[in-house]
Structures are given as structure tokens and as C-alpha cells.
C-alpha positions in Angstrom: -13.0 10.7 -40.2 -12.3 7.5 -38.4 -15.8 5.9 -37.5 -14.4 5.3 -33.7 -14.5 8.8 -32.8 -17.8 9.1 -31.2 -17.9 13.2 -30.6 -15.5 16.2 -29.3 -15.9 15.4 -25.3 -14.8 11.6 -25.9 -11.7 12.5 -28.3 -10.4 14.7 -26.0 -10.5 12.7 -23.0 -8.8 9.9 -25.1 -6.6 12.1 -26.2 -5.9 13.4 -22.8 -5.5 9.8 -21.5 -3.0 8.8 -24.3 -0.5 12.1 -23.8 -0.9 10.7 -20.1 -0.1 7.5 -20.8 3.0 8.6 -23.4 4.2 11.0 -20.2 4.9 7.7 -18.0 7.8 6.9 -20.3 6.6 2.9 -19.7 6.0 1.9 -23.4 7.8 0.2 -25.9 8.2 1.9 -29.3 6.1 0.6 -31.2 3.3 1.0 -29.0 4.0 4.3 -28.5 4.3 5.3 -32.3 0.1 3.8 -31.7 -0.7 5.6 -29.9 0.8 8.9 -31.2 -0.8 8.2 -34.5 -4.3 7.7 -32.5 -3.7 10.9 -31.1 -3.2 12.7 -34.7 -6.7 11.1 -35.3 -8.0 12.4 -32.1 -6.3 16.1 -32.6 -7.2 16.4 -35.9 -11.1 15.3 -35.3 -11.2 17.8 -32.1 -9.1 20.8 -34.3 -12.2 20.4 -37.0 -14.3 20.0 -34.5 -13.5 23.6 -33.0 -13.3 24.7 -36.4 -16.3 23.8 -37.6 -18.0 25.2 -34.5 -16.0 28.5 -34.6 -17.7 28.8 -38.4 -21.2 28.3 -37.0 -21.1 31.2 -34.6 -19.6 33.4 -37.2 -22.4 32.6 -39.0 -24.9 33.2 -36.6 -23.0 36.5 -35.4 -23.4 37.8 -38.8 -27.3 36.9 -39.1 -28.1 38.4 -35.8 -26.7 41.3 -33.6 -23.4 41.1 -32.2 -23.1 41.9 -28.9 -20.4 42.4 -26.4 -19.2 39.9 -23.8 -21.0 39.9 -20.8 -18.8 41.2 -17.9 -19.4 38.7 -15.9 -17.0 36.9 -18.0 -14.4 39.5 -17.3 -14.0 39.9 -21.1 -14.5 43.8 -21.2 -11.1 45.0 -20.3 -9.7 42.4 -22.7 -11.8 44.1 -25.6 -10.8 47.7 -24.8 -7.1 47.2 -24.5 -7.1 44.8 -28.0 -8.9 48.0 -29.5 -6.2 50.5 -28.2 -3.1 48.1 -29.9 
């Protein structure tokens, strides 16, 4: 990966400021082909990222008890109804 990503919460909220920045219309095209390949770099670090994260919690899930969602969360009736599909 490109050694200007720092971590997850810094691409994203240069990602975030680039799609911002590419809304306003203001830019010429060839910065704008920049700064959508920057944002590949960004969306691609941040997708394996999540990915990568999402693989350490199956991990764990699988080494310990899995337990249901607190319902605090207001996960519960999400469950039940995916279970009755």
C-alpha cells in the first residue's frame, strides 16, 4: 500500500474531503483525474482495511462464544426477522 496512508480514520477523512472537493465541480481535469486516483488508493486501503478487520472478529467469534447483539443496539428484531426469510 501506498506509504502515505497513515491508518483507516485518516483515509477516510481524506477520502471524504476529496469526494467533497470533486462535488464543487471547481477543478480542472486533470486535477480531478488526481484526485480520483488518490481516492482509489484511499478506497481500496479503507475496503482492506474493513476486510481485514471483519476476518479478525470471525476469528475471534469462532475461538470464543458467540453471543447475540446486545439490545441496546436495537439489533434483536433485525436477527429474528433475517432468521424467518
Amino acid at each position: 500500500m501506498d506509504a502515505t496512508i497513515k491508518d483507516f480514520e485518516s483515509a477516510l477523512a481524506e477520502l471524504d474531503a476529496i469526494v467533497r472537493k470533486m462535488e464543487e465541480g471547481d477543478l480542472t481535469l486533470e486535477k480531478s483525474m488526481e484526485l480520483y486516483e488518490r481516492g482509489l488508493q484511499l478506497s481500496r486501503f479503507c475496503h482492506s482495511t474493513l476486510e481485514s478487520a471483519e476476518r479478525r472478529v470471525e476469528l475471534l467469534n469462532e475461538r470464543g462464544e458467540i453471543r447475540p447483539a446486545p439490545a441496546s443496539l436495537g439489533l434483536a428484531g433485525d436477527d429474528e426477522e433475517e432468521r424467518r426469510r
